[in-house]
C-alpha positions in Angstrom: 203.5 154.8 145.2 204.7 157.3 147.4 201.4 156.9 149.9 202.1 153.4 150.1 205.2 153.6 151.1 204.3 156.4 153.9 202.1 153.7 155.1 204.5 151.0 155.1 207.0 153.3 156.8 204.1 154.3 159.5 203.3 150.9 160.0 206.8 149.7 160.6 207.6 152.1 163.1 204.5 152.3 165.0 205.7 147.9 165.9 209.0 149.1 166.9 207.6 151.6 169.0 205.5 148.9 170.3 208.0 146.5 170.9 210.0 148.6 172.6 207.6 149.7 174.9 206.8 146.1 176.0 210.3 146.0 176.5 210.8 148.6 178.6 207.6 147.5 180.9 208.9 144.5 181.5 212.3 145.6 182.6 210.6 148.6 184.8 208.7 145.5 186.9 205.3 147.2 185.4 204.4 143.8 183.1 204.8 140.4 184.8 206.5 137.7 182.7 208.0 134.7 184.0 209.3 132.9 181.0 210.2 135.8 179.2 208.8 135.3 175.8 207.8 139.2 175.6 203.5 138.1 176.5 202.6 139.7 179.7 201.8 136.6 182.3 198.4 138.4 182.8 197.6 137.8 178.8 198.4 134.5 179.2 196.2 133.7 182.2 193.3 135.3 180.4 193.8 133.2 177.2 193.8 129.7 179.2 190.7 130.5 180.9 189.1 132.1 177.4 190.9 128.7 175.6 189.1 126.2 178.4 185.5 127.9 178.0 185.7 127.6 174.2 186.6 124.3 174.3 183.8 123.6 176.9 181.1 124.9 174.9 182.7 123.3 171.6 181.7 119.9 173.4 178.2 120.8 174.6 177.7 122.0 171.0 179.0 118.4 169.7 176.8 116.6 172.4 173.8 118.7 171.4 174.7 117.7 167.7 174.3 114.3 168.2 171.2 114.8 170.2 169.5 116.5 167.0 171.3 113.9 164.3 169.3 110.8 166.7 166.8 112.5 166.4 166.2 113.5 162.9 167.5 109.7 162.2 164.5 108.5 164.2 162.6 111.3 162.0 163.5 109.5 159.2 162.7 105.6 160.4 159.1 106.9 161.4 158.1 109.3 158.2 157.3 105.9 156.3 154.5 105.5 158.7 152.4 108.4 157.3 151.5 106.9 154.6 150.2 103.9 155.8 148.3 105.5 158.5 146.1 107.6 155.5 145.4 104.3 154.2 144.2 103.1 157.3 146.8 100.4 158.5 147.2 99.8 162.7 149.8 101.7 164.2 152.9 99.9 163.7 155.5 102.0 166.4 155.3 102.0 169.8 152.3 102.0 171.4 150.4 105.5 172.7 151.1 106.3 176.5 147.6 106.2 178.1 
């Protein structure tokens, strides 16, 4: 009990040493923040840019998805034809590119 509570204790202080440090950063000039909401302006630049190229590969992913769905769909129209070809049937699809 008593380790977990050592812990807890550590924990707890080690944020308030934290915060205050932020604190006192941002009065001394070191830390830029504009709006004052205790997030260095710096931290906040970097997570727009890191938030605008997740969401630009998020939709190449999706486009590429749909790519491969189409595709397996027009898998899926043309597996019938396998059969009929080992029987011997004409070619019922497009026609071959000569």
């Amino acid at each position: 009990m008593s380790t977990i509570l050592i812990i807890l204790i550590s924990l707890i202080s080690f944020l308030i040493i934290i915060n205050v440090a932020a604190i006192w950063l941002t009065r001394k000039g070191l830390t830029k923040d504009e709006n004052n909401n205790m997030i260095p302006d710096i931290l906040e630049d970097k997570f727009a840019e890191l938030k605008s190229e997740v969401t630009y590969r998020v939709d190449r992913v999706g486009e590429e998805l749909k790519d491969v769905t189409s595709a397996i769909k027009e898998v899926g129209n043309q597996i019938g034809d396998i059969p009929k070809a080992a029987k011997g049937k004409p070619r019922t699809g497009r026609k071959p590119k000569k």
